[in-house]
Structures are given as structure tokens and as C-alpha cells.
C-alpha atoms as one frame of an Amber mdcrd trajectory, in Angstrom:
protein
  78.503  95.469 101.240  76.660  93.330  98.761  75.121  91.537 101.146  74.195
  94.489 103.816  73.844  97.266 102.391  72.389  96.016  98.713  70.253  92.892
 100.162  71.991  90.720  97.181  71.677  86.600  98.862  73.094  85.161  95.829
  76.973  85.414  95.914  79.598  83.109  94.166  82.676  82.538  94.452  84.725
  81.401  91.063  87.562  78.556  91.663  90.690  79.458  89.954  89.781  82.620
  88.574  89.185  82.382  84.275  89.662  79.207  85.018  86.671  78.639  87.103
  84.229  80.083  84.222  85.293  77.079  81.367  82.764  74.078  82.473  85.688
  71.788  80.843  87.666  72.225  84.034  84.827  70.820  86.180  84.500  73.765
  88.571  81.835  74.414  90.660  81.362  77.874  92.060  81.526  78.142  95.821
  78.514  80.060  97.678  79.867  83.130  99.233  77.653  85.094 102.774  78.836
  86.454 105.853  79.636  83.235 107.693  82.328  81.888 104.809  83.930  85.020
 104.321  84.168  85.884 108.167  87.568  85.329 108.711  89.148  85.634 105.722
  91.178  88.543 106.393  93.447  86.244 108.739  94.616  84.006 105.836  97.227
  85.020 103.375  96.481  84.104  99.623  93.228  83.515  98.803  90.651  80.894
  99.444  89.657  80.660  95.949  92.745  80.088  94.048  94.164  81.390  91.240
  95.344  80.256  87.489  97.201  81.290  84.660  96.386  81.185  80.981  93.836
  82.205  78.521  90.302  81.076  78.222  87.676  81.604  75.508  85.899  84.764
  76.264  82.663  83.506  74.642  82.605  80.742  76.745  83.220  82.576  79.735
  80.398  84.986  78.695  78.105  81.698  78.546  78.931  80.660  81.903  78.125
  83.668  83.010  74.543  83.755  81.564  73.605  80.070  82.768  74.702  80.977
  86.177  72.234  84.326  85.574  75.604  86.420  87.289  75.441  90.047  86.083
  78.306  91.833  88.204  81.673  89.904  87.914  84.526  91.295  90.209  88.196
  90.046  88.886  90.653  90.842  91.672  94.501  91.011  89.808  96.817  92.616
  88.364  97.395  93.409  84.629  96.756  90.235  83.389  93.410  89.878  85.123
  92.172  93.242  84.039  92.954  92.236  80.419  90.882  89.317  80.718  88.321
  91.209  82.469  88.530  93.225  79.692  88.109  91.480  77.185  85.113  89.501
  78.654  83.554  92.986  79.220  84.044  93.225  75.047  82.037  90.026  74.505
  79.673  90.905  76.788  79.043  93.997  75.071  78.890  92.089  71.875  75.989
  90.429  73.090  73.767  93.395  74.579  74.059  91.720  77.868  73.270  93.119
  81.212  76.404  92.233  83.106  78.767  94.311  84.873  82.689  93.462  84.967
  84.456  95.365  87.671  88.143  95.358  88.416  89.935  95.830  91.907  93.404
  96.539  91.754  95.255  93.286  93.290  98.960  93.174  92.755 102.022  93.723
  94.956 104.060  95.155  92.302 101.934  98.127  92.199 102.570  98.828  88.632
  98.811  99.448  87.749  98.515 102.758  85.400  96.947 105.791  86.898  96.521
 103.760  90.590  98.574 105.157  92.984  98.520 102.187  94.856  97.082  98.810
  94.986  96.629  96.406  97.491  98.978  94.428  98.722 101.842  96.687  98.244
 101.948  98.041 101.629 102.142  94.448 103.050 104.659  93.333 100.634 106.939
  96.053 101.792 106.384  95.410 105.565 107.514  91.923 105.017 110.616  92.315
 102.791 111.662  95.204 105.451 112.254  92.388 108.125 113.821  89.716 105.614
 116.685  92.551 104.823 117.047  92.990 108.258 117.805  89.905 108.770 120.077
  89.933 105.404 121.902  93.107 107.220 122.323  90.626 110.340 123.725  87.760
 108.827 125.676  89.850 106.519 127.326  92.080 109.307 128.073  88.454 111.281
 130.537  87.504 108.692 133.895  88.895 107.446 133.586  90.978 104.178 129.556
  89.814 104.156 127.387  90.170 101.997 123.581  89.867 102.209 121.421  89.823
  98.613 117.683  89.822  98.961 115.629  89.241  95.613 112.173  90.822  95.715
 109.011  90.769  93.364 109.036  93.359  90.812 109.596  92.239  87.041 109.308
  95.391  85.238 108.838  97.956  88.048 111.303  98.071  91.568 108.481 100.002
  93.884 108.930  96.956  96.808 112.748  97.265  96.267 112.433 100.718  96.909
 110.127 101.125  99.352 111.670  98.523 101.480 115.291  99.466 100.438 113.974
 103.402 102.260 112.063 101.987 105.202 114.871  99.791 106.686 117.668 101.729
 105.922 120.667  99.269 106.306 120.077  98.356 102.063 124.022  99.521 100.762
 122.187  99.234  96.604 118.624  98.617  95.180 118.994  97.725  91.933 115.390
  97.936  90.130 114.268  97.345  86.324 114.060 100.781  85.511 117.664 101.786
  86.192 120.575  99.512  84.418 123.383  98.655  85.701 127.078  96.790  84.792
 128.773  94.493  86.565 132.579  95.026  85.373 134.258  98.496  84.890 135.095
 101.480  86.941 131.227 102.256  87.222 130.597  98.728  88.087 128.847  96.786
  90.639 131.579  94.611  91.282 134.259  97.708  91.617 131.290  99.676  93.756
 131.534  96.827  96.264 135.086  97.118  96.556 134.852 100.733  97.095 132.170
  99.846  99.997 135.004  97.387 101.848 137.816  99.547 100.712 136.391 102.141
 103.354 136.915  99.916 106.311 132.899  98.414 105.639 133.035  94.502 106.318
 129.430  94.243 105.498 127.659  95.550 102.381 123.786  94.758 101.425 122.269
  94.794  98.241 117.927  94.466  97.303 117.618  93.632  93.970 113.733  93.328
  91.791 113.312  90.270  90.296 113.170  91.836  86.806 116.576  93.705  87.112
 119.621  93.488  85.414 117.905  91.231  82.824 120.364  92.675  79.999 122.780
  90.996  81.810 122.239  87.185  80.457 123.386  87.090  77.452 121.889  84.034
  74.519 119.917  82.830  76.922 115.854  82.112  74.593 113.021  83.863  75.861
 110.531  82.485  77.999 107.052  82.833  78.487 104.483  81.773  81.493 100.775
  80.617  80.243  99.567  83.836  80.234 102.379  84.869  77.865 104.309  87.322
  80.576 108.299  87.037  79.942 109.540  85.165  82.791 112.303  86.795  84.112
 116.199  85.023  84.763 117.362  84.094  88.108 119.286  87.742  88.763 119.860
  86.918  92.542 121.611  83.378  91.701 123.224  84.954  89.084 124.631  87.855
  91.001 125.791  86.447  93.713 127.675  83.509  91.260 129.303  86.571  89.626
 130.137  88.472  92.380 131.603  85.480  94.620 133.774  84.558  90.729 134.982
  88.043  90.340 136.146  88.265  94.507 137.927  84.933  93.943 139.816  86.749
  91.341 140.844  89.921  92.631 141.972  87.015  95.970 139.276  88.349  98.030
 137.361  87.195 100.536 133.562  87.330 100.761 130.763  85.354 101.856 127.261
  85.987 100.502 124.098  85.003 102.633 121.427  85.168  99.742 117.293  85.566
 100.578 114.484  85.192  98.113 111.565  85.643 100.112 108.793  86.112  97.010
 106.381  83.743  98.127 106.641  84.394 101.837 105.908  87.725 100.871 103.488
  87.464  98.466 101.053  85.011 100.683 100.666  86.745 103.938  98.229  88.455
 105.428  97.116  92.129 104.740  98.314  94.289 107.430  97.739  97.538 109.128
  96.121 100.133 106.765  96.173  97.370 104.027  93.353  95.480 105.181  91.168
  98.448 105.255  91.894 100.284 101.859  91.425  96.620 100.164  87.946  97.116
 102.237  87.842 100.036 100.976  88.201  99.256  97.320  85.646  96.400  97.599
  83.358  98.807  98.828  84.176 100.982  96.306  84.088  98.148  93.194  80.324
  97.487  94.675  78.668 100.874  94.381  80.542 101.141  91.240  78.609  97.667
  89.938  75.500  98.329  91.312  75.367 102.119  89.552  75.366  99.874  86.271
  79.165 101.197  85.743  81.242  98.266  83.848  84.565  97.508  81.958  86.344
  99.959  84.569  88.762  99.582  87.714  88.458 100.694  91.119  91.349 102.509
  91.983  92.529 105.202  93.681  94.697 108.758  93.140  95.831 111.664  95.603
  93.761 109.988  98.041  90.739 109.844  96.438  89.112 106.852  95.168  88.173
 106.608  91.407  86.847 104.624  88.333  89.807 104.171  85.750  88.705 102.329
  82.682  90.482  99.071  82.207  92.089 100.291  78.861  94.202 103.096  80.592
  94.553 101.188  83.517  96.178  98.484  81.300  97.829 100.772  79.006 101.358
 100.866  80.038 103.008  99.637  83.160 103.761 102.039  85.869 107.360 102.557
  86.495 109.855 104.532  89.060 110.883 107.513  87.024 114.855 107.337  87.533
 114.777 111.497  87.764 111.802 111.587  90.183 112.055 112.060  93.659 111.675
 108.413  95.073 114.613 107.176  93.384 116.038 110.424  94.266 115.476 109.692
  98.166 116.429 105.877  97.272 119.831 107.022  96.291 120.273 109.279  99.404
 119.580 106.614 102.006 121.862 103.813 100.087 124.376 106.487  98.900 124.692
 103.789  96.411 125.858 106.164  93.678 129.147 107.407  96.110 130.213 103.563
  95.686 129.641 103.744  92.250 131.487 106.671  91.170 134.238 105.805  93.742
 133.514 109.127  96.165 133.228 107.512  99.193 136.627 105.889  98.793 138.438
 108.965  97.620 136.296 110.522 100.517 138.576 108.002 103.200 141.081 108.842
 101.896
């Protein structure tokens, strides 16, 4: 769109995103036209790597001026846009005729006010066949049990998404709904209910930033760009559940998946690849208008300009009352284990 329809030649590419903008990293920026960026939609990932951590906004903002840019696009998630954010501050600072645009890039899809970023729709195709296969190997084994770990470390929308388009998922456990492991309302005694039926196979999709209440003295953590890096809930489930079977002297085997990065570098699919087209297109008319400090997003269909701020202003989250838990719940009929009614049900 830059290229075509706005007649801009000079295009660049930044290595390693913030990264790329501190000269102390020895970066170079990589010349972006039609002919490098022809095929790109075939590759997963992205062809000019990524980074965490914090860089100095001024000197970002003075990279920026000796490479005379004035529209920066930062493709991420929450982090990103906070950086983008903040540059857009210093920028401002300085009277400086540079746009920052954002464009919504994560595949938790946990931007505020964005119904949906891209990514998301891709991340769910691809978990959908990896608990398939879960269901497959699970059902192939005596009391089985398949546990698939997906992305998601403070909002379950790929665990439920992909927990309601395969349909074989037994529980989704997400962030936003806690759970226990011991007592009559327990994971452990749900399961039982599950095989007490006559089931030999049960399968459970956890989020990555579930059950996190669980560990217990376990210090804090923190990746470079200061996110709280979750615990290991699928190892840790399945230790506990296997411990507690071994008990109670029964049998179960557990067939445990963590697909993240599998999922996380293919590939945009389908109607992916054109609403990420979409949003690009989008993010350009929005730059060359003279709009900055804002995201692309888009809401009831319709594509809009959210300021960073909001955008970045809380997380969004699966409301446990609304209606896609709601419809989560009725295709696991996760809660009739829980409370015991499907085994008072058999009987």
C-alpha cells in the first residue's frame, strides 16, 4: 500500500524490533519493496526478528531522525504498543514530525477494545489438530489421558476457541477461571468421575497461565521486558495427577503436548492472511492522514483507530459469566465432572 498506492520508495525494515533502533547493537535496517516482501506470507514468524527488553526512548527517537523515518509501524502485542508508546511520548517531546502506528500482533488476543488480532485465528486452527491428536493417543490407551498446554498467560481465548472447535476437549482450564486439584470439587476427583462412567479416555486443554495459584513458594520471575513468566502448569499437572492415581491404585497413562512454538510460528491461514492485510492497509492510511500514537484495530466488524493508552489499559479477558465460557462449558460438560452429575447421572 505504501508503495502503490502512496508512491513512498524508501521503506525499512528494523532488525529485532526496539532492538534494531539502539546503534550499540550494530543493526542495520534492511530495505523493504515489492520483490523482498513477495512471498512473505508463506513463512511463519517473521523475517525480521524480534527481541525483548527495554531500550532508551531518546535514543530510539534519534535513530529515527538520522534515518529521516517519520511513520514507524510496531507490529506486537502489549509490550510493543507500550514501547510504541512511549517513543510516540518522546517524539512528541521533541515537536517532531513522525508518526508511530500500532497493528495488533499477538495470538493471545488479549488487546483492549480489539476484537481480534492477528494471529489468533491461526493459532486456533493449529492447536485444533494437536488435541486431536491428544484425543487419539489418549483414546489408544487404557484410562488415557491427553493434556495439551496452549499460549495464553493471563487470558484462555486459544484454549477456548480450540477447546469449542474440536469438540473431543473433556476440560479447558484458562487463567480467568480457578480451579483445585484435591477435594470433592476437584480436578483430580472430576477425572475420576469422567472414568467412573465407563470413559477410558479423558482430555484436558489447559492456558499456559492457568492454575498459577497452584505453586506454592516458588519466587517470581520476570522475562526482559519485565512480563511474569508463568510456571510449567502442564508438567506440573500431569506430575500431580499421575501421583494422586498412583494413590487411589489407579491406572492412567498421560500423553502430554505443548505445541506453543509450533503454533506460534506458522503461517497465517485462511481469513487470517487477509484481515492482517487488512490491518496493514488500514495502519497506512491511518499514518499517512498524519494520525499517530494510536492502534489499528478492529470492533463489530469494523475497523478502527484505538489509542495505544486504552488499547494498553487492561488486558482483555474471557468473562467467566459471558456466553463463550458459557458455550465452553456446554461442549466439555466439564462442570457435570466437577460437581459429580454425570456419575450420579450413570448411576
Amino acid at each position: 500500500v505504501l508503495w502503490f498506492d502512496y508512491g513512498v520508495r524508501n521503506i525499512f525494515g528494523i532488525p529485532y524490533g526496539f532492538r534494531g533502533l539502539n546503534p550499540s547493537y550494530g543493526h542495520s535496517p534492511i530495505v523493504l519493496n515489492p520483490e523482498v516482501v513477495d512471498a512473505i506470507q508463506e513463512d511463519g514468524g517473521t523475517i525480521l526478528g524480534s527481541s525483548r527488553g527495554n531500550q532508551d526512548n531518546s535514543t530510539m527517537v534519534d535513530t529515527l531522525m538520522r534515518l529521516n523515518i517519520n511513520v514507524l509501524f510496531c507490529i506486537g502485542g502489549d509490550g510493543t504498543l507500550r514501547g510504541a508508546r512511549d517513543i510516540a511520548a518522546e517524539i512528541r517531546r521533541r515537536k517532531q514530525p513522525i508518526s508511530v502506528i500500532g497493528i495488533p500482533k499477538t495470538i493471545d488476543n488479549d488487546l483492549n477494545l480489539v476484537d481480534r488480532t492477528f494471529g489468533f485465528e491461526t493459532a486456533v486452527l493449529s492447536s485444533c489438530n494437536v488435541i486431536t491428536s491428544a484425543h487419539t493417543e489418549a483414546n489408544g490407551a487404557y484410562n488415557g489421558l491427553g493434556v495439551v498446554k496452549l499460549m495464553g498467560r493471563d487470558s484462555g481465548f486459544i484454549a477456548a476457541y480450540a477447546a469449542l472447535a474440536t469438540t473431543v476437549a473433556n476440560f479447558c482450564l484458562v487463567p480467568e477461571v480457578p480451579f483445585e486439584l484435591e477435594g470433592e470439587n476437584g480436578l483430580f476427583k472430576a477425572l475420576e468421575n469422567r472414568y467412573a462412567i465407563g470413559k477410558t479416555h479423558a482430555v484436558i486443554v489447559v492456558a499456559e497461565g492457568a492454575g498459577q495459584d497452584l505453586f506454592k513458594d516458588i519466587p517470581e520471575r520476570r522475562d526482559d521486558s519485565g512480563n511474569i513468566l508463568k510456571n510449567e502448569i502442564g508438567e506440573f499437572l500431569c506430575a500431580q495427577i499421575k501421583e494422586h492415581f498412583n494413590k487411589i491404585g489407579r491406572e492412567i497413562n498421560i500423553k502430554y503436548l505443548d505445541p506453543s512454538y509450533t503454533v506460534r510460528s506458522i503461517p497465517a491461514k485462511g481469513t487470517d492472511a487477509i484481515f492482517c492485510y487488512q490491518l496493514a492497509e488500514n495502519a497506512v492510511h491511518a499514518a499517512m492522514a498524519g494520525k499517530t500514537n494510536m492502534v489499528v484495530g478492529s470492533m463489530n466488524g469494523q475497523f478502527t483507530h484505538v489509542p495505544i493508552d486504552y488499547a494498553v489499559s487492561e488486558r482483555k479477558k474471557i468473562e467467566p459469566n459471558g456466553s463463550l465460557w458459557h458455550a465452553v462449558l456446554g461442549a466439555t460438560r466439564q462442570q457435570d465432572y466437577f460437581s459429580g452429575k454425570a456419575s450420579r447421572r450413570k448411576k
